[in-house]
C-alpha positions in Angstrom: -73.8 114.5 59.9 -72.4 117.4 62.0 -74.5 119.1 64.3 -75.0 122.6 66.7 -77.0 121.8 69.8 -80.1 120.0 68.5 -80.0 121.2 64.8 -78.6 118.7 61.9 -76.3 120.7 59.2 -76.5 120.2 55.8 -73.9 122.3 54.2 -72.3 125.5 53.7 -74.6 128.2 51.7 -72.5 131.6 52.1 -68.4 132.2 53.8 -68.0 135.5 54.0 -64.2 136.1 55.8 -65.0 134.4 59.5 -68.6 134.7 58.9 -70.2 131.8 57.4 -74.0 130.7 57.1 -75.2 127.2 57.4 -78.3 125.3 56.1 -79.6 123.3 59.2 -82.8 120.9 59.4 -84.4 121.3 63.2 -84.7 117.3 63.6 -87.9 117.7 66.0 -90.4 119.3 63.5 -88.1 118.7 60.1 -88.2 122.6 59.0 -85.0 124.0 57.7 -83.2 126.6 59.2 -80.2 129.1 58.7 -77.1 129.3 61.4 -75.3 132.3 61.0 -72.6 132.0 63.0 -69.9 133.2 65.2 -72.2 135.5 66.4 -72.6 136.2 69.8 -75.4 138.2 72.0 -79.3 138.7 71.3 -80.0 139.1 67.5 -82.0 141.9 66.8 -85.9 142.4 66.2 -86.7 143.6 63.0 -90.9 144.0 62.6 -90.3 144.4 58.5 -92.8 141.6 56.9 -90.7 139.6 54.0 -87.7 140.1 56.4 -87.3 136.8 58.1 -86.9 136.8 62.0 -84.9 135.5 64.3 -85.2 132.9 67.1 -83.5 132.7 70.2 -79.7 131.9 69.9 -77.6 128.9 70.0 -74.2 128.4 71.3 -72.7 131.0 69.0 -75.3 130.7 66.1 -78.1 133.1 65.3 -81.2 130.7 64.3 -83.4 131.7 61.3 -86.3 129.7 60.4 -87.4 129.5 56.4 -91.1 129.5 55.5 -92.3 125.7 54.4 -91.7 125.3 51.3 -89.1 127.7 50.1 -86.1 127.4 47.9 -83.1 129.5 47.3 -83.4 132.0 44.3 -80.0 131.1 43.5 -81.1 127.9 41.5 -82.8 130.6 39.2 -79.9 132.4 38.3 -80.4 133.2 34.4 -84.0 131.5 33.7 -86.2 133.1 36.3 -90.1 134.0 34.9 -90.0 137.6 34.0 -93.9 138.0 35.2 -92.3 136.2 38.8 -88.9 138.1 38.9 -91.4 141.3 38.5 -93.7 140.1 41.3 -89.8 139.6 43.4 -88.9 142.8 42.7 -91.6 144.8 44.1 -91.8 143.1 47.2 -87.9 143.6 47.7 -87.8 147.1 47.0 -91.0 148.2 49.3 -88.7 145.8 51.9 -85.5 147.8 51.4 -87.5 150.8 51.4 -89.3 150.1 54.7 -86.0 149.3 56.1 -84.0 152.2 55.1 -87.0 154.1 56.7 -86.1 152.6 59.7 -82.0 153.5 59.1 -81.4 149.6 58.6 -80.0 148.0 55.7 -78.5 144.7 55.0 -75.1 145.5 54.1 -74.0 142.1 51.7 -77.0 141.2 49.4 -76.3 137.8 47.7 -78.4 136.0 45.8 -78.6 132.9 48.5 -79.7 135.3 50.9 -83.5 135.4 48.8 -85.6 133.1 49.5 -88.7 132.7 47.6 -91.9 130.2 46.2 -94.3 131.3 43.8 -94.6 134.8 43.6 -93.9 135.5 47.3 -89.7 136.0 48.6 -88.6 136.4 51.8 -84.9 138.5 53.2 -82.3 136.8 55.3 -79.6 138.2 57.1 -81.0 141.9 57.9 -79.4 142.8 60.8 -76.0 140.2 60.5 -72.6 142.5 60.8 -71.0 141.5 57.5 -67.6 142.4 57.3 -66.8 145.4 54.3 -70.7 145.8 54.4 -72.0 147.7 50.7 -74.7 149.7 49.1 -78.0 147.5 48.8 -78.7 149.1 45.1 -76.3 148.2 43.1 -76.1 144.8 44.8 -79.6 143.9 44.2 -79.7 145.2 40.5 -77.1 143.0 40.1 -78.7 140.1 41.5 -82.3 141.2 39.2 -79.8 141.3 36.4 -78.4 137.9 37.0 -81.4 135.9 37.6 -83.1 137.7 34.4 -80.5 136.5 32.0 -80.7 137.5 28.6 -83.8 138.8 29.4 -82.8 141.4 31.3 -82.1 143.5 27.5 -85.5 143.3 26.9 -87.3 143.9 30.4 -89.4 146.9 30.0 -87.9 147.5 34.1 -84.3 147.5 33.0 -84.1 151.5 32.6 -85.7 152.3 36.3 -83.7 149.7 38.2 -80.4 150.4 36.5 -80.9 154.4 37.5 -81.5 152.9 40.6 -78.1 151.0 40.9 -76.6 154.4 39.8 -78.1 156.5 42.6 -80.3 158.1 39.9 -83.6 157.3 42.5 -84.6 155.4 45.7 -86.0 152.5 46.4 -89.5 153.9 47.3 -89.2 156.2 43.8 -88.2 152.7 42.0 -91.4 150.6 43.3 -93.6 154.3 41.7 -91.9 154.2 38.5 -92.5 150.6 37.7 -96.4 151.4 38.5 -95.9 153.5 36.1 -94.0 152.2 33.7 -96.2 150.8 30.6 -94.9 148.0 28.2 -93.8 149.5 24.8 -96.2 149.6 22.1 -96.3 146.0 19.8 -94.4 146.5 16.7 -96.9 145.7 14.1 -95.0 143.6 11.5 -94.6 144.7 8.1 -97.4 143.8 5.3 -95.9 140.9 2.8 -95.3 142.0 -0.6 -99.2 140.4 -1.7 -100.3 139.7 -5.3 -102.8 142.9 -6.7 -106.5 142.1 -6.3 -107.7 141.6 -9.7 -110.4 144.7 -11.0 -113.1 143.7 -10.9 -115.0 143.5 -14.7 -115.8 146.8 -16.5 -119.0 147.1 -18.0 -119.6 147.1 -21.5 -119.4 150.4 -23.4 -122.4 152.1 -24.5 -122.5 153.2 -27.8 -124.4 155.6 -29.7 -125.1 156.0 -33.4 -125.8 159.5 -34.2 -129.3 160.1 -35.9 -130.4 156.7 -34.8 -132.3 156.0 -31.4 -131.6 153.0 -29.2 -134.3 150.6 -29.3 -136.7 151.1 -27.1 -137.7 148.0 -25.5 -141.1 146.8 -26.0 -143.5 147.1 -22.5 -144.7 144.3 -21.0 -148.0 143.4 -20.8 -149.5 142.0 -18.1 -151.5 139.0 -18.2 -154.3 139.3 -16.6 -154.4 137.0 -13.4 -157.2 133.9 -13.6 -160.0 134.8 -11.3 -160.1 133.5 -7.8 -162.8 130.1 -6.9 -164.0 131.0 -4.1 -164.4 128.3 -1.6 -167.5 127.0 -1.0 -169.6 128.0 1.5 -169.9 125.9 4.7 -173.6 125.5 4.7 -175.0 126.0 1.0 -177.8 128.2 0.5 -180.8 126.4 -0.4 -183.4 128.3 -2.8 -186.5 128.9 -1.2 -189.8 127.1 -2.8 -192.6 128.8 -4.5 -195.6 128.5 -2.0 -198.1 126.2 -3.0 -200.8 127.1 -5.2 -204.1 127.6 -3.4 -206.6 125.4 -3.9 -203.9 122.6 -4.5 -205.6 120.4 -1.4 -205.3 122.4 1.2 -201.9 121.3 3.2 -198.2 122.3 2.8 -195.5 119.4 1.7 -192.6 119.1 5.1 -189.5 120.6 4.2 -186.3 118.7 3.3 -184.8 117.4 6.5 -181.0 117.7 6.2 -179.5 115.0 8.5 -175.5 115.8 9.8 -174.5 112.0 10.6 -171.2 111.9 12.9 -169.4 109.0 13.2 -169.7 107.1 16.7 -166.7 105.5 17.3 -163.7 108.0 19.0 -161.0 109.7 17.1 -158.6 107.6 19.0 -158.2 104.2 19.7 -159.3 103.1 23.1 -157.0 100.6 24.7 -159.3 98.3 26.9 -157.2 96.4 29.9 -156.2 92.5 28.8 -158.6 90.0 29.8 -157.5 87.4 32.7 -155.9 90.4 34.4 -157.4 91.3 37.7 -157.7 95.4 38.3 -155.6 94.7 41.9 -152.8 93.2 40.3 -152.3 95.8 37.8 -152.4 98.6 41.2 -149.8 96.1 42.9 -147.6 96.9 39.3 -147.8 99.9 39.1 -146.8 100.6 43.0 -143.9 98.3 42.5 -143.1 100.0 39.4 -143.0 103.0 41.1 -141.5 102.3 44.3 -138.5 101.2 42.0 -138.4 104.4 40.6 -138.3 105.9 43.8 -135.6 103.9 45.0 -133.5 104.5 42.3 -133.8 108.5 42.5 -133.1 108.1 46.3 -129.5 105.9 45.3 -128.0 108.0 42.7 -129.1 111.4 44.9 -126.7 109.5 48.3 -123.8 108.3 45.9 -124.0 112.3 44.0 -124.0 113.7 47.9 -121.0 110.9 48.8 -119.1 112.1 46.0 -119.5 115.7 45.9 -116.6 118.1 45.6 -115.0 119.4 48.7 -115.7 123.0 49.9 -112.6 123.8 50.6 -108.8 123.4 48.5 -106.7 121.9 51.5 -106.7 120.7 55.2 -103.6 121.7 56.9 -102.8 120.5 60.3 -100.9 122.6 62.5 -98.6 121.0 65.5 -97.3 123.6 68.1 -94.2 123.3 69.5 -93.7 122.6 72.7 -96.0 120.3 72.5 -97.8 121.0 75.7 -98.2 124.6 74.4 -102.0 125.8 73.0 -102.2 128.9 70.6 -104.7 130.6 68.4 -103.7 131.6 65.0 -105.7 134.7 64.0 -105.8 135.6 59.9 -104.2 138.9 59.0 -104.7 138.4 55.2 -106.2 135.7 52.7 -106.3 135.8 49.1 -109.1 137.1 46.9 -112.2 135.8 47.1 -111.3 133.6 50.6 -113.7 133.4 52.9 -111.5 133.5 55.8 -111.6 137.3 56.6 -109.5 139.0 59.0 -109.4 138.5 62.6 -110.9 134.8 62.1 -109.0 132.6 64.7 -108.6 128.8 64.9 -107.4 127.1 68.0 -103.7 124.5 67.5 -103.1 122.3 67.5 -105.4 121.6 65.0 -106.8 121.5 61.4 -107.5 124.4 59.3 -109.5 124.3 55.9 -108.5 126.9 52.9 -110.8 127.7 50.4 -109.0 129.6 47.7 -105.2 128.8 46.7 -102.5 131.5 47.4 -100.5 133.6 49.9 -102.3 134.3 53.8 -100.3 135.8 56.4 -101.3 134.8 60.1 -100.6 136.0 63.8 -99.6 133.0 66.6 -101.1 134.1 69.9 -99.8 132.3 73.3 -100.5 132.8 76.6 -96.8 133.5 78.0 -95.1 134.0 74.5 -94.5 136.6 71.8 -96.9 137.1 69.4 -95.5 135.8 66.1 -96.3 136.5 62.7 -95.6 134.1 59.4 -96.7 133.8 55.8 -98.2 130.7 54.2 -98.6 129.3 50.9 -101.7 127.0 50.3 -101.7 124.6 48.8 -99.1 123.1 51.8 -96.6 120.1 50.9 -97.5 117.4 52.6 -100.5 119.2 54.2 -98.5 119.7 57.6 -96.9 122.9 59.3 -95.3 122.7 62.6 -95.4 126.3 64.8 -92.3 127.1 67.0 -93.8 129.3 70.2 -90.9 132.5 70.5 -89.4 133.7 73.7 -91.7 134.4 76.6 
């Protein structure tokens, strides 16, 4: 396998008259990189995020290190996700815009020179003097147009980006109007020729014989309802006895003694202890019984607490290069609902643990180096990112 100074090449990825560009693999922390070369001199420092930076040169190479994970949107060309190629497009166009605002463009858009994963794409080769350089437009329409497909007919985006590649608008103008541009209304199909509901039954026709009255029904006659037995009282009245005669010997007969007998014996039955079973025995059962219990309870609550779900999505480590070298990487932006805000810093080499899945962009902070700033994707292949210090 060929090589320039320490980097392995893999192949040829653009030739553009002398200029070519070369996939590379840096053999120290295995992340792939692009060599644009011959170029000569300091390459220059564009501060545009999705526009990837470059390192410090090589022999006559310009070094350009691609976010982990990436692949080249070229292997999409004519099956690429609408809802993904729309998620491409706005990021490129607020790119181009930013760098037109600056009085930079790129001059040869191909492309191999868009590098993307998930929703997220990144710009190579801002900056690179590429020979008969042309309009970025109509270049990157053509590249939307290519990666869409067949699709590309029925893309409700179609109309704004082609008056784009005409001149018809800007880049700034094209990210507004597709904020503004709504999907067409759904075509509602046609109703199927369907069988007639049948009417539902008319009624009979009256009819009337002149000089003769309709019958009149006879009324009905209510029954009269049975009476009501009334229940009997709780405590029958008892008639009252004559007083005794006078005379009749001088003393009153006792009155009737009415005796309410209720039964002894419980409405439930009582459940005595068994004979030949001492009281202590049964309190050493129950504790034992209990204690069990206990013990059980206490088991399943340490293997539930063992095998509990993970707060977090990933642990990443992060290695710094040169190894000797100690950083800080501060979070500029996490995904929705993360609970790593902004400004939160972690000290590499080290691990890091993401909550939420997605897109966070961080800051590398070195004593004696420039601050660098890089994108990453969570969940991470492999679950390992290596951090090249820049210049000092």
């Amino acid at each position: 396998m060929q090589h320039l100074g320490s980097y392995l090449i893999k192949g040829k990825l653009i030739e553009d008259g002398s200029l070519e560009v070369l996939e590379a693999m840096d053999p120290v922390t295995g992340g792939a990189v692009l060599l644009f070369r011959p170029l000569t001199g300091m390459p220059p420092r564009i501060d545009v995020v999705g526009v990837l930076p470059y390192e410090l040169p090589v022999a006559d190479a310009w070094i350009t290190e691609l976010p982990f994970g990436v692949v080249n949107a070229a292997g999409y060309r004519g099956r690429a996700d609408l809802s993904r190629l729309e998620a491409w497009t706005r990021r490129l166009l607020a790119v181009l815009a930013e760098l037109e605002a600056q009085g930079l463009r790129h001059g040869k858009l191909r492309p191999e020179d868009l590098w993307v994963r998930g929703e997220a794409v990144w710009l190579a080769g801002v900056g690179v003097p590429w020979p008969d350089p042309e309009p970025d437009a109509p270049r990157l329409v053509a590249i939307l147009k290519a990666l869409a497909g067949e699709a590309w007919e029925g893309w409700r985006y179609a109309g704004v980006l082609e008056a784009l590649a005409d001149g018809g608008t800007g880049f700034g103008e094209a990210l507004a109007a597709m904020g503004e541009a709504e999907p067409p209304p759904p075509v509602s199909p046609e109703p199927e020729d369907e069988p007639p509901l049948p009417k539902p039954p008319e009624p009979p026709p009256t009819v009337r014989v002149k000089g003769k009255k309709a019958p009149e029904q006879p009324p009905t006659r209510e029954e009269p309802s049975p009476p009501k037995e009334e229940a009997p009282p709780l405590f029958p009245e008892v008639a009252a006895e004559p007083p005794p005669a006078e005379g009749a010997g001088g003393f009153e007969e006792p009155p009737e003694v009415v005796r309410i007998e209720e039964p002894q014996d419980p409405a439930f039955e009582v459940v005595r202890p068994a004979d030949g079973v001492p009281q202590d025995r049964r309190s050493v059962l129950r504790a034992l019984a209990i204690g069990l219990l206990l013990l059980l309870a206490l088991g399943l609550g340490v293997y539930a607490w063992l095998h509990r779900a993970p707060a977090y999505v990933q642990e990443v480590t992060f290695e710094v290069v040169p190894p000797e070298a100690r950083a800080e990487l501060v979070v500029l932006s996490a995904p929705e609902g993360s609970r790593l805000a902004s400004g939160t810093r972690f000290a590499i080499p080290g691990k890091v643990r993401f909550d939420k899945e997605g897109l966070y962009t961080f800051e590398v902070q070195s004593e004696g180096y420039k601050p660098k700033t890089f994108a990453l994707e969570v969940p991470v292949l492999g679950g390992r990112v290596t951090v090249r210090l820049g210049g000092r």
